[in-house]
C-alpha positions as CSV (number, residue, x, y, z in Angstrom):
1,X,-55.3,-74.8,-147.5
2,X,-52.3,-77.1,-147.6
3,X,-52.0,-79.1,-144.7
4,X,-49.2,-80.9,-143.0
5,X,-49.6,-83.4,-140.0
6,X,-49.5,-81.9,-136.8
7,X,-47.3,-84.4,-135.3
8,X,-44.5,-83.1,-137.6
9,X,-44.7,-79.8,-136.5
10,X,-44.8,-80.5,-133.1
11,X,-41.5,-82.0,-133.3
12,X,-40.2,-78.9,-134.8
13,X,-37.7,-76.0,-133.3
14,X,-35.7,-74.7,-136.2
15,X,-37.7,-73.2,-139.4
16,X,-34.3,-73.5,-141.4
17,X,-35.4,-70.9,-144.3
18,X,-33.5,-70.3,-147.9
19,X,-32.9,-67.2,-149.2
20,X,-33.1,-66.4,-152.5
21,X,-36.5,-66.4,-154.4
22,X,-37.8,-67.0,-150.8
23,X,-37.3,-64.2,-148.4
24,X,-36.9,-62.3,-150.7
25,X,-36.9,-62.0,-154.8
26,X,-34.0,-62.1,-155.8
27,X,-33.2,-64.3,-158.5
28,X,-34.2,-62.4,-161.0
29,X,-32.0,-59.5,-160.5
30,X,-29.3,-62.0,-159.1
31,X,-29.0,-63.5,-162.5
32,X,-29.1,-60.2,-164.1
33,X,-25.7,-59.2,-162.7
34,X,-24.7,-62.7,-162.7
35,X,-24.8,-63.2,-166.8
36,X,-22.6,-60.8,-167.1
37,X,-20.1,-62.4,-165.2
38,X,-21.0,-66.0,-166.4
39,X,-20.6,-64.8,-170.4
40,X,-17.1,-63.2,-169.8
41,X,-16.0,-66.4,-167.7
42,X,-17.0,-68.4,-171.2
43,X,-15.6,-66.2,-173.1
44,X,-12.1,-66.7,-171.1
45,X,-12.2,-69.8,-172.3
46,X,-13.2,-70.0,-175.6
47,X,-16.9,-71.0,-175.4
48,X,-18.8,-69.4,-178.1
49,X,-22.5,-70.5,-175.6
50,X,-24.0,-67.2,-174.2
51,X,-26.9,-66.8,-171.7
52,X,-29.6,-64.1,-171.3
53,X,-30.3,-63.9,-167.6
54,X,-33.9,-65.9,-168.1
55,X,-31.8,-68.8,-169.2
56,X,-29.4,-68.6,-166.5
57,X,-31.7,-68.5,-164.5
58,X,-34.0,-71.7,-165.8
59,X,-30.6,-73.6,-165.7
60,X,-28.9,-72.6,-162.6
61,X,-31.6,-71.7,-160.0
62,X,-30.9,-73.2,-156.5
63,X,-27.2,-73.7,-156.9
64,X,-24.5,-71.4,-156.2
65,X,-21.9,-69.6,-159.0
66,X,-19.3,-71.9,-158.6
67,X,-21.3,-75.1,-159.0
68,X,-22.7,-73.6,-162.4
69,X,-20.3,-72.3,-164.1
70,X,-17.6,-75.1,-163.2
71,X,-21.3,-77.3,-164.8
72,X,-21.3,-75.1,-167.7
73,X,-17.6,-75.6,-168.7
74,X,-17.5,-79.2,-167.8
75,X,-20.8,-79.6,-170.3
76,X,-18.2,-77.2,-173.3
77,X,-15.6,-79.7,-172.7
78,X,-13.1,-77.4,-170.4
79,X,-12.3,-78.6,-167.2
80,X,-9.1,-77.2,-166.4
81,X,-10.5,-73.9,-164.9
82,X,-9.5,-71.6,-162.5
83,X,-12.9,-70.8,-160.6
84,X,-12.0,-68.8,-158.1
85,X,-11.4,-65.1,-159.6
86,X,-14.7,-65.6,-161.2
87,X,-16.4,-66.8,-158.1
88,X,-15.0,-63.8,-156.1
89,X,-16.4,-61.5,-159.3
90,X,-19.6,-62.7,-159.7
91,X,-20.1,-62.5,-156.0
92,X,-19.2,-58.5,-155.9
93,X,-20.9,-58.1,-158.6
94,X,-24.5,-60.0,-157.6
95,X,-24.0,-58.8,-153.8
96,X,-23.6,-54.8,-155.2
97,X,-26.9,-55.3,-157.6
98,X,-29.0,-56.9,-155.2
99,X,-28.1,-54.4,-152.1
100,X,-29.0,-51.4,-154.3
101,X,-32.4,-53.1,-155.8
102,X,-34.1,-54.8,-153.1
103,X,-36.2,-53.8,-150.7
104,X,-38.2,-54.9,-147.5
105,X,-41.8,-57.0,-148.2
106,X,-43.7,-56.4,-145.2
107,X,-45.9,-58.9,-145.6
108,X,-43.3,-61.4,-145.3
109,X,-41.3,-59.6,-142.4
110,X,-44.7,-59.7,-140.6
111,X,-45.4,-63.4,-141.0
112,X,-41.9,-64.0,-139.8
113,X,-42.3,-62.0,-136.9
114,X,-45.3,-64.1,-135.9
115,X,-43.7,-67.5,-136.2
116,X,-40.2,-66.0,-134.3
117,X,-42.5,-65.9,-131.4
118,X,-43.0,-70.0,-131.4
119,X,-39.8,-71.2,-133.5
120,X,-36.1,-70.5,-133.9
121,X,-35.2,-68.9,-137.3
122,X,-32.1,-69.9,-139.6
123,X,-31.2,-69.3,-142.8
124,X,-29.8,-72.5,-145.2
125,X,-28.4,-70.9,-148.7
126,X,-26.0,-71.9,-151.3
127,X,-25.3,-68.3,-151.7
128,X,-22.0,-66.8,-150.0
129,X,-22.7,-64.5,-146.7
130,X,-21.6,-61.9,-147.7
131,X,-24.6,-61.7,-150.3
132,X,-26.4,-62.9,-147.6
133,X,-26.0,-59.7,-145.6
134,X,-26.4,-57.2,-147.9
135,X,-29.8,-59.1,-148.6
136,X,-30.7,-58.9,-145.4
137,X,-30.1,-55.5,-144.6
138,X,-31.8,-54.7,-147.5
139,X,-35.0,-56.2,-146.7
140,X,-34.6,-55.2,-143.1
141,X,-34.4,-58.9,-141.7
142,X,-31.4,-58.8,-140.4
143,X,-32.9,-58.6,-136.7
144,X,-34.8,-61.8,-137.3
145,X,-32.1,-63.4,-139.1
146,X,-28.9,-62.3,-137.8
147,X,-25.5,-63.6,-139.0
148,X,-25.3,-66.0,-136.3
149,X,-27.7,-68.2,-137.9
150,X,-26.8,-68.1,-141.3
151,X,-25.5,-71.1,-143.0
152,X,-24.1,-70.9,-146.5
153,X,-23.0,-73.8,-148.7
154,X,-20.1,-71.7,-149.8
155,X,-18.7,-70.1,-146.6
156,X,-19.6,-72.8,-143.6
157,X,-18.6,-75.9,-145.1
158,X,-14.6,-77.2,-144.9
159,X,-15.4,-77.4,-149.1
160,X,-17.7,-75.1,-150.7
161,X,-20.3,-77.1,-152.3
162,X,-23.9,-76.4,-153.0
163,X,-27.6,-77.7,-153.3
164,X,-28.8,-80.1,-153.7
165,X,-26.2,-81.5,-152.1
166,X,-27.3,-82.1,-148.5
167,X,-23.8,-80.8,-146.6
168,X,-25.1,-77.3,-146.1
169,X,-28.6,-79.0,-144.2
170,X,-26.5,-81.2,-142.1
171,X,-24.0,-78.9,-140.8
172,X,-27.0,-76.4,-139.7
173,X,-28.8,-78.9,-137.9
174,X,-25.7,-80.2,-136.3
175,X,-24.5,-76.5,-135.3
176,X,-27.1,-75.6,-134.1
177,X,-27.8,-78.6,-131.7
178,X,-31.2,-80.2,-133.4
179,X,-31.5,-83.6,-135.3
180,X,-32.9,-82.7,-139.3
181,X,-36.4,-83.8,-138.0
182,X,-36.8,-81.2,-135.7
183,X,-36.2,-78.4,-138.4
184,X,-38.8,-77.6,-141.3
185,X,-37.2,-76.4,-144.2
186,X,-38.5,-74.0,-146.7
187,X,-37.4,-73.8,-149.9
188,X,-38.3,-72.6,-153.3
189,X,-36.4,-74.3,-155.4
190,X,-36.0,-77.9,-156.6
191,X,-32.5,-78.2,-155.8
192,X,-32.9,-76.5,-152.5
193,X,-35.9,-79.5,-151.9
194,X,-33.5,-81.8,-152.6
195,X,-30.7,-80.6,-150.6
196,X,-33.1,-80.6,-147.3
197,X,-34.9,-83.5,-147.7
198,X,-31.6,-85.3,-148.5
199,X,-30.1,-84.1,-145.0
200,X,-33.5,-85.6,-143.2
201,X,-35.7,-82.3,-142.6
202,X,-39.6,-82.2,-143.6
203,X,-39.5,-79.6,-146.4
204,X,-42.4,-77.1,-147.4
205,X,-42.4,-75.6,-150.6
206,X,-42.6,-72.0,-151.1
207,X,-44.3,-70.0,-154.4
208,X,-44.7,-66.6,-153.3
209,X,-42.1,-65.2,-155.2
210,X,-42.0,-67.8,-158.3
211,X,-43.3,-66.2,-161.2
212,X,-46.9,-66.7,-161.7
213,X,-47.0,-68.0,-164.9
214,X,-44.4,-70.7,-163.7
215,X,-46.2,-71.6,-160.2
216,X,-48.2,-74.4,-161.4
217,X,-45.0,-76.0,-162.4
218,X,-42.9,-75.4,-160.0
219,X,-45.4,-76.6,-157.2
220,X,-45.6,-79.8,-159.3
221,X,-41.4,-79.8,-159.4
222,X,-41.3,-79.3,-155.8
223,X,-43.7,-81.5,-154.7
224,X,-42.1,-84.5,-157.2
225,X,-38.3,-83.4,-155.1
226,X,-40.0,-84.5,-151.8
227,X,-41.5,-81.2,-150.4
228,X,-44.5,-82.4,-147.7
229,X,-46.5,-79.3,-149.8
230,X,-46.6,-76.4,-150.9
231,X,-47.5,-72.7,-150.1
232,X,-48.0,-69.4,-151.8
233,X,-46.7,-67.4,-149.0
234,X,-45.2,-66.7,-145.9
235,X,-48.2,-65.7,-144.2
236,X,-49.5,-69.2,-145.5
237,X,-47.1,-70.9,-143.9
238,X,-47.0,-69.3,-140.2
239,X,-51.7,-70.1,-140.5
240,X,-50.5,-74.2,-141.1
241,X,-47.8,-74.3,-138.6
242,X,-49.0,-71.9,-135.9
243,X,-51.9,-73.6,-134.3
244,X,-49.9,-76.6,-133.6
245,X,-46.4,-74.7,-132.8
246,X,-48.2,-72.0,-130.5
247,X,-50.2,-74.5,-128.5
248,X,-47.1,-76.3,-127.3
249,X,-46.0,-76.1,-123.6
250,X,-43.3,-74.2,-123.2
251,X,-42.3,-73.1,-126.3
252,X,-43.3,-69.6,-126.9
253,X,-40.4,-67.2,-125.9
């Protein structure tokens, strides 16, 4: 059972959840829809480098569109490029294919539903919000994470940026009141690790919807970015933070 120390969590009002590959899995089908969209951008400019979705994947997971393919050209040798018909592309494109193939995991709903009862929820994603919603509804969280409390490294900042770069941690913590201590992050990603633990917020790692025959890995990666440790799932996490959260004066809604 991983453990964290209970004087952390005790400290803690915000569980300050990603999105993608960790509410719900999406990054597979995300990057699906989003080679496409990355293969024709390269192609407008005269890059012969194509990506299967796998590959996209392994090189651009935790960071938003704009971020990779502006890293992609920059790495060809182009960096005179007009990002932003692409960005607005790739986001239809992902937002439609995700809306129409996800759908809810109970399991995780449920262990979400249990720690709502002891700690504010937010969500803290590169992705744009409107992907974000049509995630959500999708997997029927919008009730527990409504767009109120969803920050996006693309849409809330004054300049879209994305993880690991800590702007998109900072500015949820400071709208919503709370130094980075007092909000746990959860992440999935290396990058998203990163991102947290650079704004000041204890980090847990998440597995549950990492591909099992790249978990042993990735715990490794996550733990090595500065994650506290790791879990397989949701459920996981609400049995290590529950006992302490739930026995605080006070706090239960």
């Amino acid at each position: 059972m991983p453990t964290v120390p209970p004087t952390l969590i005790e400290r803690v009002q915000y569980l300050l959840c990603d999105a993608d590959g960790n509410l719900f899995p999406s990054e597979e089908p995300a990057f699906d829809a989003s080679a496409e969209v990355t293969n024709a951008f390269l192609a407008s400019l005269g890059i012969d480098r194509r990506y299967t979705a796998d590959e996209l994947r392994h090189a651009a997971t935790g960071m938003n569109f704009r971020t990779t393919a502006l890293t992609l050209a920059a790495g060809a040798g182009v960096t005179d490029v007009d990002i932003e018909p692409w960005v607005a592309e790739e986001r239809r494109a992902v937002t439609a294919h995700l809306g129409a193939t996800l759908t809810p995991h109970e399991p995780t709903r449920a262990a979400l539903a249990r720690m709502a009862s002891h700690l504010e929820l937010a969500v803290v994603s590169s992705s744009a919000l409107t992907r974000l919603a049509a995630c959500f509804t999708a997997t029927g969280l919008d009730e527990l994470l409504p767009p109120v409390r969803r920050y996006s490294a693309e849409d809330s900042l004054p300049t879209p940026t994305s993880k690991p770069d800590p702007a998109v941690y900072r500015h949820a913590c400071a709208d919503l009141g709370i130094a980075p201590e007092q909000g746990l992050a959860v992440e999935d990603a290396v990058a998203g690790v990163r991102s947290a633990v650079g704004a000041g917020c204890p980090t847990i790692g998440n597995l549950l919807f990492v591909l099992p025959e790249e978990r042993a890995e990735r715990a490794e990666a996550l733990l090595a970015a500065g994650a506290l440790t790791v879990v397989e799932s949701w459920q996981e996490l609400a049995d290590l933070v529950l006992p302490v959260a739930a026995g605080r004066a006070g706090v239960a809604r």
